[in-house]
MARLUM-896251 format. One record per residue: residue number from 1; x, y, z of N, C-alpha, C, O in turn; residue in three letters. Coordinates in nm, 4 decimals, always signed. Atoms other than C-alpha are relative to their C-alpha. Example, Ala and Ser with C-alpha at 12.3 -4.5 7.8 and 13.67 -1.06 7.14 Angstrom:
% residues 2
 num       nx       ny       nz      cax      cay      caz       cx       cy       cz       ox       oy       oz residu
   1  +0.0890  -0.1190  +0.0000  +1.2300  -0.4500  +0.7800  +0.0900  +0.1200  +0.0000  +0.1936  +0.1181  +0.0665    ALA
   2  -0.0820  -0.1190  -0.0060  +1.3670  -0.1060  +0.7140  -0.0770  +0.1090  +0.0730  -0.0261  +0.2198  +0.0899    SER
***
This chain:
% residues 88
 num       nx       ny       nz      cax      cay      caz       cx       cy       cz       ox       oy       oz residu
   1  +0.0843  -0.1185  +0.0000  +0.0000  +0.0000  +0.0000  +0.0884  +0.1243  +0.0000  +0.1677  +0.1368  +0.0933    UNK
   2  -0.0444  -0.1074  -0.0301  +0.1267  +0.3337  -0.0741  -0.0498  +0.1002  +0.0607  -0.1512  +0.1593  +0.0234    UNK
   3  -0.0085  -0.1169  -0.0786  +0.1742  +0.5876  +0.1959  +0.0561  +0.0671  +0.0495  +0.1171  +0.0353  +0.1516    UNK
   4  -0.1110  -0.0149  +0.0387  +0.3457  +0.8322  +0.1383  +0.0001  +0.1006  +0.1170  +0.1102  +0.0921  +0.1715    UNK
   5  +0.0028  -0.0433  -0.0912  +0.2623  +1.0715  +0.4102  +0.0452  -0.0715  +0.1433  +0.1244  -0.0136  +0.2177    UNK
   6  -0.0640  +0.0866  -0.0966  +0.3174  +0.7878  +0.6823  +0.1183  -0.0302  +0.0017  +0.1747  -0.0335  +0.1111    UNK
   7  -0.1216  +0.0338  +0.0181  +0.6340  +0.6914  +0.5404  +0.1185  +0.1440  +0.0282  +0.2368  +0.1360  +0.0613    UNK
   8  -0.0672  -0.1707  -0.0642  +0.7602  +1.0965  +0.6134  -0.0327  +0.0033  +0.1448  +0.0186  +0.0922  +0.2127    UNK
   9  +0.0057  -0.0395  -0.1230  +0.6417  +1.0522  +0.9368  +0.1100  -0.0743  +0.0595  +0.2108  -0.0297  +0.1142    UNK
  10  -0.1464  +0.0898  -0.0448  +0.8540  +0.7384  +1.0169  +0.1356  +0.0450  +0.0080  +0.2084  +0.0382  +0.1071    UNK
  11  -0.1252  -0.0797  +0.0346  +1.1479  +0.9186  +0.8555  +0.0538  +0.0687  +0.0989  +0.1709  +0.0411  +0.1251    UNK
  12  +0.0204  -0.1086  -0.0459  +1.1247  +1.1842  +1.0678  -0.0541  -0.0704  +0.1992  -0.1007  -0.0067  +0.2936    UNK
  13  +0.0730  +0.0324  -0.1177  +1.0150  +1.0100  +1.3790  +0.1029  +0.0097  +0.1440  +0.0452  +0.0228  +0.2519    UNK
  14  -0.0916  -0.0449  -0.0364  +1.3474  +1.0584  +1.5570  +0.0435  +0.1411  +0.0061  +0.1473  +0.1444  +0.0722    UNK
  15  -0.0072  -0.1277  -0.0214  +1.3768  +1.4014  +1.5593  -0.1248  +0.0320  -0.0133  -0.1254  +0.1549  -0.0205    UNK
  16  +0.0978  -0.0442  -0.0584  +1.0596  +1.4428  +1.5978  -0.0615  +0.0070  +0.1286  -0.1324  +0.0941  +0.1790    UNK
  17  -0.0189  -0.0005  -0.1195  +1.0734  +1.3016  +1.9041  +0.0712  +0.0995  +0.1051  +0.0317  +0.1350  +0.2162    UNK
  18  -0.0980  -0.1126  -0.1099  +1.3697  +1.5501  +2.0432  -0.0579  +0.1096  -0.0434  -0.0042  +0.1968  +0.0249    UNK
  19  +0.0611  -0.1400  +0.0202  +1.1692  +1.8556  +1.9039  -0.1345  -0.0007  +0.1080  -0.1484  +0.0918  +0.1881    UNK
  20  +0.0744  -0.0034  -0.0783  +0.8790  +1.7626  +2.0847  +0.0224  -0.0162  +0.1446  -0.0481  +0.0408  +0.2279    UNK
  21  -0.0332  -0.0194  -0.1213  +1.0519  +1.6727  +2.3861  +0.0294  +0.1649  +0.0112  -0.0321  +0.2232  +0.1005    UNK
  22  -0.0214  -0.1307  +0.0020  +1.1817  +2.0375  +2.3210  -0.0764  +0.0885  +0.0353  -0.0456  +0.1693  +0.1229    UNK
  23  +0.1419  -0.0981  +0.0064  +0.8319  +2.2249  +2.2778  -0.0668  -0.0718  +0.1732  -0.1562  -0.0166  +0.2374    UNK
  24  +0.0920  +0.0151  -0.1383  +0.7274  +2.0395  +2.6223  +0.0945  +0.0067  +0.0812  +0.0472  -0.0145  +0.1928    UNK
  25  -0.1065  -0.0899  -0.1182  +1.0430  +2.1550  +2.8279  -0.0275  +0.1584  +0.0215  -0.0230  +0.2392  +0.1143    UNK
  26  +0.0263  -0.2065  +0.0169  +0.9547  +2.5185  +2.6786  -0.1552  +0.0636  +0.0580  -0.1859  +0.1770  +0.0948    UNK
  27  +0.1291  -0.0204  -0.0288  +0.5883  +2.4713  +2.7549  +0.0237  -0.0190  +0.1536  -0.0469  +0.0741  +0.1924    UNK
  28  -0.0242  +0.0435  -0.1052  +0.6842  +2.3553  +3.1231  +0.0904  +0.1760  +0.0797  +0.0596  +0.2030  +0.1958    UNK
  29  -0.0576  -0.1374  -0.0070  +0.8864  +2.7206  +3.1694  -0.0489  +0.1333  -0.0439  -0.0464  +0.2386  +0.0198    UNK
  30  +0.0142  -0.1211  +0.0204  +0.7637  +2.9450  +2.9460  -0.1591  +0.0390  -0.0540  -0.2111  -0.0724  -0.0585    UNK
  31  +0.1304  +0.0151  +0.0935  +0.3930  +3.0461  +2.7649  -0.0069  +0.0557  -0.1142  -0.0029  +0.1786  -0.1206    UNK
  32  +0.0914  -0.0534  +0.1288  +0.2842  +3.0863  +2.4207  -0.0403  +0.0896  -0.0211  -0.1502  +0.1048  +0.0322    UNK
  33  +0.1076  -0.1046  +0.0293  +0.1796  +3.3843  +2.2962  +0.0267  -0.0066  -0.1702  +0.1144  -0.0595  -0.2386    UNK
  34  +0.0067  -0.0683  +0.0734  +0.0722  +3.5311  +2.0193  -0.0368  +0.1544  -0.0399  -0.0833  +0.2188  +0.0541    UNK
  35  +0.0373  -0.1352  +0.0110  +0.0089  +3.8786  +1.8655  -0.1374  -0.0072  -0.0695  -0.1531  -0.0338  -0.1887    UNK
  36  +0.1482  -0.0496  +0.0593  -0.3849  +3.9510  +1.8354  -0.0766  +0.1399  -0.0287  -0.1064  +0.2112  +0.0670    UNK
  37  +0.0776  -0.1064  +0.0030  -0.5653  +4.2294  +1.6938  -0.1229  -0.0295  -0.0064  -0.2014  -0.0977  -0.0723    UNK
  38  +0.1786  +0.0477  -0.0436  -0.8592  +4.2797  +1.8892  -0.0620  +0.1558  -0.0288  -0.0099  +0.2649  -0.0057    UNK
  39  +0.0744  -0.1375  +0.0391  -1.0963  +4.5477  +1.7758  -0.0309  +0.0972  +0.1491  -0.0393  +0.2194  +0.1365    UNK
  40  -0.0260  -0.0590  -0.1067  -1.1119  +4.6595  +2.1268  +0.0931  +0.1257  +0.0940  +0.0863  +0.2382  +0.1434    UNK
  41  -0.1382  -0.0218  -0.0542  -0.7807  +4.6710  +2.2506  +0.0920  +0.0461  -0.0762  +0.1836  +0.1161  -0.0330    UNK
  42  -0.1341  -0.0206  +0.1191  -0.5697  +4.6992  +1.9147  +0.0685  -0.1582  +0.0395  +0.0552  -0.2543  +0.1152    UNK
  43  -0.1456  +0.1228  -0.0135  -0.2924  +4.4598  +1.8810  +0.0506  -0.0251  +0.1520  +0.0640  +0.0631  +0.2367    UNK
  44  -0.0207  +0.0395  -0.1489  -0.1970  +4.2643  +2.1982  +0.0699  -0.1399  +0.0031  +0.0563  -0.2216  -0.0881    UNK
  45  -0.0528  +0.1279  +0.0190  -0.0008  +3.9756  +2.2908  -0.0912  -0.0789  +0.0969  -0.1448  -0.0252  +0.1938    UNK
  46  +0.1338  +0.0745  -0.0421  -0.2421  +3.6734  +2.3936  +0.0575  -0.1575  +0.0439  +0.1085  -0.2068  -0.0568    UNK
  47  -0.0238  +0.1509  -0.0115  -0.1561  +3.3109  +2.5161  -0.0343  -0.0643  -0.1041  -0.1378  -0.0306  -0.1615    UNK
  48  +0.0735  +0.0423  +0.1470  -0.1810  +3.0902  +2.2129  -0.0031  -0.1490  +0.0736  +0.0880  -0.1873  +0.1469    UNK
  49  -0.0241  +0.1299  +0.0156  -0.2655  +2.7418  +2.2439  +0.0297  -0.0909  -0.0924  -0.0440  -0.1134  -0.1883    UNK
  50  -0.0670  +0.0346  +0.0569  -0.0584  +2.5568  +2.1159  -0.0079  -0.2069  -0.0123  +0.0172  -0.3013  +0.0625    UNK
  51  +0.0017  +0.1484  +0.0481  -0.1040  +2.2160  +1.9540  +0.1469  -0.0443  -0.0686  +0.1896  -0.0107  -0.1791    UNK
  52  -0.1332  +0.0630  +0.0212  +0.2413  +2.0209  +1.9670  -0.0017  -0.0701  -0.1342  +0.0924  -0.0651  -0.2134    UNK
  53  -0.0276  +0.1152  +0.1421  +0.1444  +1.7641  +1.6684  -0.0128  +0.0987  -0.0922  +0.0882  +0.1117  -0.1613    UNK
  54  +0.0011  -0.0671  +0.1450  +0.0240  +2.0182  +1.4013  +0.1212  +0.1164  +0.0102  +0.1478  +0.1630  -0.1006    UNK
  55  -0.0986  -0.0697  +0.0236  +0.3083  +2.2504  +1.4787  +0.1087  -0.0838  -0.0651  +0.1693  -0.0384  -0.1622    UNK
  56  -0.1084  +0.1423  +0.0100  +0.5551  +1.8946  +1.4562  -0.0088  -0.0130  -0.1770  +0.0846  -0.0077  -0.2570    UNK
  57  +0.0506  +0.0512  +0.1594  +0.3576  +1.8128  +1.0950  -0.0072  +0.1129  -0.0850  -0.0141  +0.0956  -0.2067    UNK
  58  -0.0442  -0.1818  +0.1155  +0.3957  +2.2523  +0.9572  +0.1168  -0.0479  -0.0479  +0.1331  -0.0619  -0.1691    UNK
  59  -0.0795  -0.0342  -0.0267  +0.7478  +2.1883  +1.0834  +0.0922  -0.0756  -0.1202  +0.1541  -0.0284  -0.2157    UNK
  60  -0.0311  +0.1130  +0.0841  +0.8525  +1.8632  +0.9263  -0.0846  -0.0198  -0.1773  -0.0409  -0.0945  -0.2648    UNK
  61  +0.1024  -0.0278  +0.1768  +0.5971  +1.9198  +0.5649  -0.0580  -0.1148  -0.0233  -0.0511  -0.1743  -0.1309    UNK
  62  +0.1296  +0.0814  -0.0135  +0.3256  +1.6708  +0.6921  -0.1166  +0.0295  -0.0005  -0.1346  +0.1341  +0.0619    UNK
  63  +0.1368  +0.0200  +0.0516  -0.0009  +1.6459  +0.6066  -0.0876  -0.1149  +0.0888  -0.1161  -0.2334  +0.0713    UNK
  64  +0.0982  +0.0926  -0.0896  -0.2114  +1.5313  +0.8817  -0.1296  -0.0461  -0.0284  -0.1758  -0.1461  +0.0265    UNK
  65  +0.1247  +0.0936  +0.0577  -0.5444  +1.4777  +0.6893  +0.0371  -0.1070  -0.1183  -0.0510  -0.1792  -0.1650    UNK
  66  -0.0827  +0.0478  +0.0732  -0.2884  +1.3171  +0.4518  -0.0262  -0.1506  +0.0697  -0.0752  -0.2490  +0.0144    UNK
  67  -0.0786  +0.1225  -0.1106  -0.1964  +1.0542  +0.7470  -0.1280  -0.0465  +0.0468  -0.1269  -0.1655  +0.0782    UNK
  68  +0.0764  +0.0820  -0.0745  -0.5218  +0.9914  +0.8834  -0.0712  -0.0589  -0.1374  -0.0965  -0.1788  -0.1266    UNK
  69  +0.0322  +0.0800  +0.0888  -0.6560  +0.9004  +0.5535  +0.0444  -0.1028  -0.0408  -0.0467  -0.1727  -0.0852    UNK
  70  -0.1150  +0.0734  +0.0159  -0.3819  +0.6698  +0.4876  -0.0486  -0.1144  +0.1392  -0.0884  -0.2301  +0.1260    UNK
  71  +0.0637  +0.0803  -0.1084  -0.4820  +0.5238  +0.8174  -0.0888  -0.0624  +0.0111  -0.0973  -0.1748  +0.0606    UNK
  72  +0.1047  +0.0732  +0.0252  -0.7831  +0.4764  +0.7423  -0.0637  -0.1056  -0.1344  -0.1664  -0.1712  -0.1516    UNK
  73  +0.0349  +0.1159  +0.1213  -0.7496  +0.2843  +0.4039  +0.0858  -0.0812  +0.0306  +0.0515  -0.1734  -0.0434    UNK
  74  -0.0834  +0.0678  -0.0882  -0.4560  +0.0827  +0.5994  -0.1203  -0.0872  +0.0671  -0.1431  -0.2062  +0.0457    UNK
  75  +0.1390  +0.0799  -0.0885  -0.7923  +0.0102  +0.8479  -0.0654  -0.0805  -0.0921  -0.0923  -0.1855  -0.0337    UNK
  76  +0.1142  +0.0404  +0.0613  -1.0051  -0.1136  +0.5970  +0.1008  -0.1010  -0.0821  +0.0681  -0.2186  -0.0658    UNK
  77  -0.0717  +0.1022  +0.1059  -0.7474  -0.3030  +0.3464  +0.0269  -0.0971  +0.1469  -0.0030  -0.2132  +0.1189    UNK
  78  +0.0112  +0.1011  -0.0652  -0.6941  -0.4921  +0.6763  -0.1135  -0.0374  +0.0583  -0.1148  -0.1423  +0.1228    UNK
  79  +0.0836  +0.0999  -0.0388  -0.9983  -0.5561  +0.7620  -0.0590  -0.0868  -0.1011  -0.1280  -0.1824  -0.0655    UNK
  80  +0.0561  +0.0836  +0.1000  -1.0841  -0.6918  +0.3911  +0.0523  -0.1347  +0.0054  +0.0003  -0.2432  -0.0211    UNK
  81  -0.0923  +0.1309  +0.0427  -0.7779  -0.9116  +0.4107  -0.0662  -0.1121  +0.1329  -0.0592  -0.2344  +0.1207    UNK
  82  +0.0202  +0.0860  -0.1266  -0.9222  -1.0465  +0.7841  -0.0972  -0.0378  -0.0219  -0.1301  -0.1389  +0.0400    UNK
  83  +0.1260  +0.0582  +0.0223  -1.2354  -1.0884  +0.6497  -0.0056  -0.1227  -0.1413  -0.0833  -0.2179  -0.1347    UNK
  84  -0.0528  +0.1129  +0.1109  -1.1105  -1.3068  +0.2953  +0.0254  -0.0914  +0.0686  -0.0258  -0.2001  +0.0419    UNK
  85  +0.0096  +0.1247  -0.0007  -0.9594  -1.5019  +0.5363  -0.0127  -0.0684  +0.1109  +0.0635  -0.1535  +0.1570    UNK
  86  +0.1129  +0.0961  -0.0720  -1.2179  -1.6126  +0.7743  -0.0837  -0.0279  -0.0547  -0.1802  -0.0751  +0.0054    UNK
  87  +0.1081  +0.0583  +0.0873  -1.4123  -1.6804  +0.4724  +0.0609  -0.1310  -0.0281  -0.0162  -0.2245  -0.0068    UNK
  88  -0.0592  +0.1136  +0.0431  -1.1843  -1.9550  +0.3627  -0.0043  -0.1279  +0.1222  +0.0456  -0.2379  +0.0983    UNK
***
Protein backbone atom coordinates (compact mmCIF):
# COMPACT_ATOMS: atom_id res chain seq x y z
CA UNK A 1 0.00 0.00 0.00
CA UNK A 2 1.27 3.34 -0.74
CA UNK A 3 1.74 5.88 1.96
CA UNK A 4 3.46 8.32 1.38
CA UNK A 5 2.62 10.72 4.10
CA UNK A 6 3.17 7.88 6.82
CA UNK A 7 6.34 6.91 5.40
CA UNK A 8 7.60 10.97 6.13
CA UNK A 9 6.42 10.52 9.37
CA UNK A 10 8.54 7.38 10.17
CA UNK A 11 11.48 9.19 8.56
CA UNK A 12 11.25 11.84 10.68
CA UNK A 13 10.15 10.10 13.79
CA UNK A 14 13.47 10.58 15.57
CA UNK A 15 13.77 14.01 15.59
CA UNK A 16 10.60 14.43 15.98
CA UNK A 17 10.73 13.02 19.04
CA UNK A 18 13.70 15.50 20.43
CA UNK A 19 11.69 18.56 19.04
CA UNK A 20 8.79 17.63 20.85
CA UNK A 21 10.52 16.73 23.86
CA UNK A 22 11.82 20.38 23.21
CA UNK A 23 8.32 22.25 22.78
CA UNK A 24 7.27 20.39 26.22
CA UNK A 25 10.43 21.55 28.28
CA UNK A 26 9.55 25.19 26.79
CA UNK A 27 5.88 24.71 27.55
CA UNK A 28 6.84 23.55 31.23
CA UNK A 29 8.86 27.21 31.69
CA UNK A 30 7.64 29.45 29.46
CA UNK A 31 3.93 30.46 27.65
CA UNK A 32 2.84 30.86 24.21
CA UNK A 33 1.80 33.84 22.96
CA UNK A 34 0.72 35.31 20.19
CA UNK A 35 0.09 38.79 18.65
CA UNK A 36 -3.85 39.51 18.35
CA UNK A 37 -5.65 42.29 16.94
CA UNK A 38 -8.59 42.80 18.89
CA UNK A 39 -10.96 45.48 17.76
CA UNK A 40 -11.12 46.60 21.27
CA UNK A 41 -7.81 46.71 22.51
CA UNK A 42 -5.70 46.99 19.15
CA UNK A 43 -2.92 44.60 18.81
CA UNK A 44 -1.97 42.64 21.98
CA UNK A 45 -0.01 39.76 22.91
CA UNK A 46 -2.42 36.73 23.94
CA UNK A 47 -1.56 33.11 25.16
CA UNK A 48 -1.81 30.90 22.13
CA UNK A 49 -2.66 27.42 22.44
CA UNK A 50 -0.58 25.57 21.16
CA UNK A 51 -1.04 22.16 19.54
CA UNK A 52 2.41 20.21 19.67
CA UNK A 53 1.44 17.64 16.68
CA UNK A 54 0.24 20.18 14.01
CA UNK A 55 3.08 22.50 14.79
CA UNK A 56 5.55 18.95 14.56
CA UNK A 57 3.58 18.13 10.95
CA UNK A 58 3.96 22.52 9.57
CA UNK A 59 7.48 21.88 10.83
CA UNK A 60 8.52 18.63 9.26
CA UNK A 61 5.97 19.20 5.65
CA UNK A 62 3.26 16.71 6.92
CA UNK A 63 -0.01 16.46 6.07
CA UNK A 64 -2.11 15.31 8.82
CA UNK A 65 -5.44 14.78 6.89
CA UNK A 66 -2.88 13.17 4.52
CA UNK A 67 -1.96 10.54 7.47
CA UNK A 68 -5.22 9.91 8.83
CA UNK A 69 -6.56 9.00 5.54
CA UNK A 70 -3.82 6.70 4.88
CA UNK A 71 -4.82 5.24 8.17
CA UNK A 72 -7.83 4.76 7.42
CA UNK A 73 -7.50 2.84 4.04
CA UNK A 74 -4.56 0.83 5.99
CA UNK A 75 -7.92 0.10 8.48
CA UNK A 76 -10.05 -1.14 5.97
CA UNK A 77 -7.47 -3.03 3.46
CA UNK A 78 -6.94 -4.92 6.76
CA UNK A 79 -9.98 -5.56 7.62
CA UNK A 80 -10.84 -6.92 3.91
CA UNK A 81 -7.78 -9.12 4.11
CA UNK A 82 -9.22 -10.47 7.84
CA UNK A 83 -12.35 -10.88 6.50
CA UNK A 84 -11.10 -13.07 2.95
CA UNK A 85 -9.59 -15.02 5.36
CA UNK A 86 -12.18 -16.13 7.74
CA UNK A 87 -14.12 -16.80 4.72
CA UNK A 88 -11.84 -19.55 3.63
Amino acid sequence: MNTPELDKMLAVKKDSMVVSEFLDFLRRKYEFCEWVNDPDYGERLLPAHVNCEKILAEFFNIDLEKVENEKLLMLKEMRENNERKAQH
